[in-house]
N, C-alpha and C positions, 0 to 999 in steps of 0.2 A: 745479860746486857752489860757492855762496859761502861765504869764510869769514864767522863772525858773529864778532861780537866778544865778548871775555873781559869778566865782571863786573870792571868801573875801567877799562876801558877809553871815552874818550872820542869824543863821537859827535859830528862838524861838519854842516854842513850836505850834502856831497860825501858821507861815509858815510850819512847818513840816505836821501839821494835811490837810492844803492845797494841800502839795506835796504828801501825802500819800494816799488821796482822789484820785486824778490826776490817777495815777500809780496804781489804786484799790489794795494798801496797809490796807485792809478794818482792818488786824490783828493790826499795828502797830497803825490807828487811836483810835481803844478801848483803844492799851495800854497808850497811850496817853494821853488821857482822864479820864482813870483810876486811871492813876499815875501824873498827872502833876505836881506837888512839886518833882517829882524825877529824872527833867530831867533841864540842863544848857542850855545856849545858847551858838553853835559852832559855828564855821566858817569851811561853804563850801571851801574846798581846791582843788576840783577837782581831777584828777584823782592821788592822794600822791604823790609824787616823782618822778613825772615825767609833763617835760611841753605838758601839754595835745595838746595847738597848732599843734604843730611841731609833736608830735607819732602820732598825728590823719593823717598829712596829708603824714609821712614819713610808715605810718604803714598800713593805707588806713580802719580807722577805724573813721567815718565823725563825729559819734555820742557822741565819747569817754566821752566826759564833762557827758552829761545826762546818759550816762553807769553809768559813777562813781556818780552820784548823785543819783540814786536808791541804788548803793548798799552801799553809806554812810548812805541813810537813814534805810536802815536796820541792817547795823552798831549801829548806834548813839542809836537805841532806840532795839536791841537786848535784850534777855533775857540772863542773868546773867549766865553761865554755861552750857547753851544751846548748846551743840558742832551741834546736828543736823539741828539746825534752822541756824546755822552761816553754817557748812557747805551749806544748799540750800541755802544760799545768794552768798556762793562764786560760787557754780556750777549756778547757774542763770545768776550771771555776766560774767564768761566763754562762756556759751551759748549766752550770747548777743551781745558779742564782736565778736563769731563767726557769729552768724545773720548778724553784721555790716559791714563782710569786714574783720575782722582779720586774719592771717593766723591758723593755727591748732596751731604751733609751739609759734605763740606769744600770743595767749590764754592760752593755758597750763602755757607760762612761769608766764603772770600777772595772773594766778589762782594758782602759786604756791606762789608768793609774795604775794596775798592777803592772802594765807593760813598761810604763816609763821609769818607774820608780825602782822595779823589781831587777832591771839588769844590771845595774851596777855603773852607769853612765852621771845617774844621781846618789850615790852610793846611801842603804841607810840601813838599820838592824834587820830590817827583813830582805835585804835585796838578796839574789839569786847564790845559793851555797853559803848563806849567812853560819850556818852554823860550825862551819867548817874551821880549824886552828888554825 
């Protein structure tokens, strides 16, 4: 079993390739590898803007952390302009959240925050290719 890393916890190049293996992100490891000089080291935040704790257990969503840490990692290391590959990141994480327990209503609503927030239109540490130099 891998360990995942704790929210503040810092994610390099070496751990993303790690977590992207884990999650058969088999795309994200090529780019990876590919591009290594074009990618920073973030910090894991969890699920943005909200204390993951507490929505997980008030929203009955157990997994929420590891939700958001897939779709940061497809965040972080997104292609540049790519509206379709960022949209199946955010419909993927809708989906998963409804897999876990979410209700319809509070999937839609974090699938519209991840969509408003996430393209770069409101720009902010996790929007689309964040991790990029």
């Amino acid at each position: 079993m891998m360990e995942l890393p704790n929210i503040g916890d810092n994610i390099d190049n070496q751990t993303a390739i790690k977590l992207c293996e884990h999650y058969g992100l088999d795309y994200l490891v090529e780019r990876i590898q590919a591009n290594a000089n074009a990618f920073s080291v973030w910090e894991f935040g969890g699920a943005s803007m909200i204390p993951d704790g507490l929505f997980s257990a008030v929203f009955n969503i157990p997994n929420l952390t590891e939700i958001a840490l897939q779709h940061d990692l497809k965040y972080a290391y997104g292609e540049p302009g790519n509206k379709e590959e960022k949209l199946r990141a955010d419909l993927e994480f809708e989906l998963s959240l409804l897999n876990d327990g979410a209700s319809v209503e509070m999937a839609k609503m974090m699938f519209a925050a991840v969509d408003l927030c996430g393209d770069g239109f409101i720009r902010t540490d996790f929007s689309w290719g964040f991790a990029r130099l």
